[in-house]
VEXNUBA-500534 format. One record per residue (C-alpha): residue in one letter; x, y, z. Coordinates in steps of 0.001 Angstrom, whole numbers, plus 500000, padded with zeros to 6 digits. Layout:
AXYZ...
end
This chain:
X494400512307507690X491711511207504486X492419509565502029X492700512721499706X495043514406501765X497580511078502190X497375510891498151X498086514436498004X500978513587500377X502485511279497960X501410512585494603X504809514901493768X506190511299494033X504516509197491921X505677508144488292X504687505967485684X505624502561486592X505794501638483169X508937504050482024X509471506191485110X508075509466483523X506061511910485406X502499512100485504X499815514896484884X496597515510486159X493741514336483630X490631514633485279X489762511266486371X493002509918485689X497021511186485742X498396510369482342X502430509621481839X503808512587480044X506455510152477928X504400507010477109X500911508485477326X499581505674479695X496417506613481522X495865505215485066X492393505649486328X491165507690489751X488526506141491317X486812506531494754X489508508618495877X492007505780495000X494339505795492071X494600502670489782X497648501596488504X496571498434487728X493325496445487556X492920495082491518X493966491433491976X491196489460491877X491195487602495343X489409484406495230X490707481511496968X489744479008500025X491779481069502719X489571484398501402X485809482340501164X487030481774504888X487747485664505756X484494486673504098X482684484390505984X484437485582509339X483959489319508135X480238488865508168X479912487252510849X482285489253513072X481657492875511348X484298495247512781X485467492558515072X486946490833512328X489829493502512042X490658492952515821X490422489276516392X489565487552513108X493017489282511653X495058488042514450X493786484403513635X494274484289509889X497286486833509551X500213485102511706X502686486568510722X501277489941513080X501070488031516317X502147491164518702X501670494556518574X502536495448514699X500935499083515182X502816499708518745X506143498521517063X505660500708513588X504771503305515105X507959503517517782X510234503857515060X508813506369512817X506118509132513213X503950509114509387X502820512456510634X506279513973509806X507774511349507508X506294510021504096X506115506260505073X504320503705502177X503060500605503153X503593498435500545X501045494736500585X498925496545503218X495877494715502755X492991496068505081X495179497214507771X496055500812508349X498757501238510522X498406504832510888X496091507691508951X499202509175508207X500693505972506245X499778505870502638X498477502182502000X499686500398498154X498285496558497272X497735494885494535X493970494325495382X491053497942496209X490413496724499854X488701499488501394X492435500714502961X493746501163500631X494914504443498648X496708503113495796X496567499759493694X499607498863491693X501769496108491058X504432495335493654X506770494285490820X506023497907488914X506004500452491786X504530503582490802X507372506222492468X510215508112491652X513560506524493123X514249507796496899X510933509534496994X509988507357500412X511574507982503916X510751504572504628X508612501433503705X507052498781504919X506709495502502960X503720492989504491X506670489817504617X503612487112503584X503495488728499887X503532486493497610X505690488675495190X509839488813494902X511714488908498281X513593492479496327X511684493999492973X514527496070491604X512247499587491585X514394502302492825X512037502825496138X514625500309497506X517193502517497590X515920504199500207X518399505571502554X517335503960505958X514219501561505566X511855500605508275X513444498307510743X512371494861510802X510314494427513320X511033490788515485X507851489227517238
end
């Protein structure tokens, strides 16, 4: 599944994050039809917030491992610096829930994609991600997930109080 076609997924389910209003197309944007924000659409990715600007020791560290590993970075450099993954995260994701036939967000993904069929949300444009918001200001209407998936080294609130927690029956939590 692309990129466009996981945003198309989810777009009946987006809403402004700022009052909860729906959203229209505007060309290069969707605009809130109650508060008349504008959130950009970029590269096939839709802005609802400027990315996080990622600049600290741990990150001068992944860069330098991302150069010098290329794609092997994403296989062994991630299981280094990203702990709190050490065991098959895709193997265990994927035996409780099939994306294909269930809407399933992964909220902090980062650079991982569990799945083509998962739509990706961070705070930060890494190159898997499809949409960059604010953890603390989710862009979606309340129960508009089937489930979620919340990266647990986030430095954001444990709970936000956004309506996508009220999800019937969230992912499992997954026990290394």
């Amino acid at each position: 599944m692309t990129r466009a076609e996981r945003l198309h997924r989810v777009r009946p389910y987006l809403a402004c994050p700022g009052c909860r209003s729906e959203l229209a197309d505007a060309g290069a944007a969707l605009a809130c039809t109650s508060c008349g924000r504008s959130y950009a659409v970029r590269d096939g990715r839709i802005y609802f917030r400027e990315p996080m600007a990622a600049e600290d020791a741990l990150d001068t560290v992944k860069g330098r491992l991302k150069r010098a590993l290329g794609p092997l970075y994403y296989t062994v450099g991630v299981q280094v610096l990203g702990p709190n993954f050490p065991f098959d995260y895709r193997g265990k994701i994927l035996a409780h829930v099939d994306p294909a036939s269930t809407l399933v967000i992964d909220l902090g993904a980062g650079n991982r994609r569990v799945s083509d069929a998962i739509v990706t949300l961070d705070a930060g444009a890494y190159d898997a991600v499809d949409i960059v918001a604010d953890l603390t200001a989710l862009p979606f209407k309340s129960r508009s997930a089937d489930r979620h998936r919340r990266d647990p080294a986030l430095h954001a609130p444990r709970r936000t109080e956004h309506p996508l927690h009220a999800v019937p029956v969230p992912v499992p939590r997954v026990a290394a």
